[in-house]
C-alpha positions as CSV (number, residue, x, y, z in Angstrom):
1,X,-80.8,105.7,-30.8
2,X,-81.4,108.9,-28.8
3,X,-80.9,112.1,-29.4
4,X,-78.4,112.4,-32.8
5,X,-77.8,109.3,-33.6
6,X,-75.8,106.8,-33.2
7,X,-72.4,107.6,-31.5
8,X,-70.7,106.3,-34.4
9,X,-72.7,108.7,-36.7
10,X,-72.0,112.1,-34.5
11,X,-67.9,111.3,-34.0
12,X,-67.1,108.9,-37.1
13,X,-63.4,109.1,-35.9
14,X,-64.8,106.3,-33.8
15,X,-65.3,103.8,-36.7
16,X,-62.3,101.4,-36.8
17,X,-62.4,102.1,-40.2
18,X,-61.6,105.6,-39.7
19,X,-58.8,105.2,-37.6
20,X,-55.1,106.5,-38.6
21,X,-52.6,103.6,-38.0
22,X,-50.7,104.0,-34.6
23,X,-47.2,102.4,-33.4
24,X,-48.6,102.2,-29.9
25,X,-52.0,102.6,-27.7
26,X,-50.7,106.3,-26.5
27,X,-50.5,107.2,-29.9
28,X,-53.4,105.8,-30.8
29,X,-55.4,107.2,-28.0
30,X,-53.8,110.8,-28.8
31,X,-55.0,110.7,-31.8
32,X,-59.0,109.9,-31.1
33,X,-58.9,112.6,-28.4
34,X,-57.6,115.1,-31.0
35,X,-60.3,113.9,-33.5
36,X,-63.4,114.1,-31.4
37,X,-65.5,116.8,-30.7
38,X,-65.0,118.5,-27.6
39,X,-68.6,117.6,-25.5
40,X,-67.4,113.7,-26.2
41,X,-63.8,113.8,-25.2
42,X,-64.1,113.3,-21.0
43,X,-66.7,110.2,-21.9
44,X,-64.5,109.0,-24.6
45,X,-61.0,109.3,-22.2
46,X,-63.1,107.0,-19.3
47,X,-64.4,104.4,-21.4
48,X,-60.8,103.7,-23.4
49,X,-58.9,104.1,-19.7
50,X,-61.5,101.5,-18.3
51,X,-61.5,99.3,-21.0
52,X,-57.8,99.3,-21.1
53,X,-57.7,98.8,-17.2
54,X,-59.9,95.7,-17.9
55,X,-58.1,93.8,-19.8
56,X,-54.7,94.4,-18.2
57,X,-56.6,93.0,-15.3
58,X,-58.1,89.8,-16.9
59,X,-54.1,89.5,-18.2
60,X,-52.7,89.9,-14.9
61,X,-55.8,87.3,-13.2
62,X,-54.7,84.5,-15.7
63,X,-50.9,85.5,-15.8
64,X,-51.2,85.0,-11.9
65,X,-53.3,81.9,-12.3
66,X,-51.0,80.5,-14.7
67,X,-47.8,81.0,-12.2
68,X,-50.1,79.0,-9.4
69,X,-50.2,76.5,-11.9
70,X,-47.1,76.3,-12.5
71,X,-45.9,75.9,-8.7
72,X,-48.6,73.4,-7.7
73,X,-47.2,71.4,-10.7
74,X,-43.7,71.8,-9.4
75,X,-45.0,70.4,-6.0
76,X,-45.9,67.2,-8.0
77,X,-42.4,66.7,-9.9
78,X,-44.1,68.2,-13.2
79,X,-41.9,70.6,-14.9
80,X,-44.2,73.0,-17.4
């Protein structure tokens, strides 16, 4: 898998199973950026911030979706 490895294999504070338990995603994402190696840190913070960004927009899409819902029901004398 390229040069080293496998990602997993170069920074195993990547493997779920390696992970210290967190109260929160801050905390959590503290800890993996004081647990990897230096070089993988900036590649590391994008992917977690755009995968976090991701699905708080897929929960805003159907949160949205589900409020239009909601209102076109109302329209009709349907109460959700």
């Amino acid at each position: 898998m390229g040069k080293g490895g496998a990602l997993g294999e170069r920074a195993p504070c990547l493997q779920p199973a390696n992970w210290e338990d967190a109260d929160n995603v801050k905390e959590w994402f503290l800890q993996m950026m004081n647990r990897l190696p230096s070089p993988m840190k900036e590649g590391l913070r994008s992917l977690i911030v755009l995968t976090i960004w991701e699905v708080w927009r897929e929960r805003m899409k159907q949160q949205s979706f589900h409020e239009r819902m909601q209102a076109s029901a109302e329209d009709y004398g349907i109460h959700l």
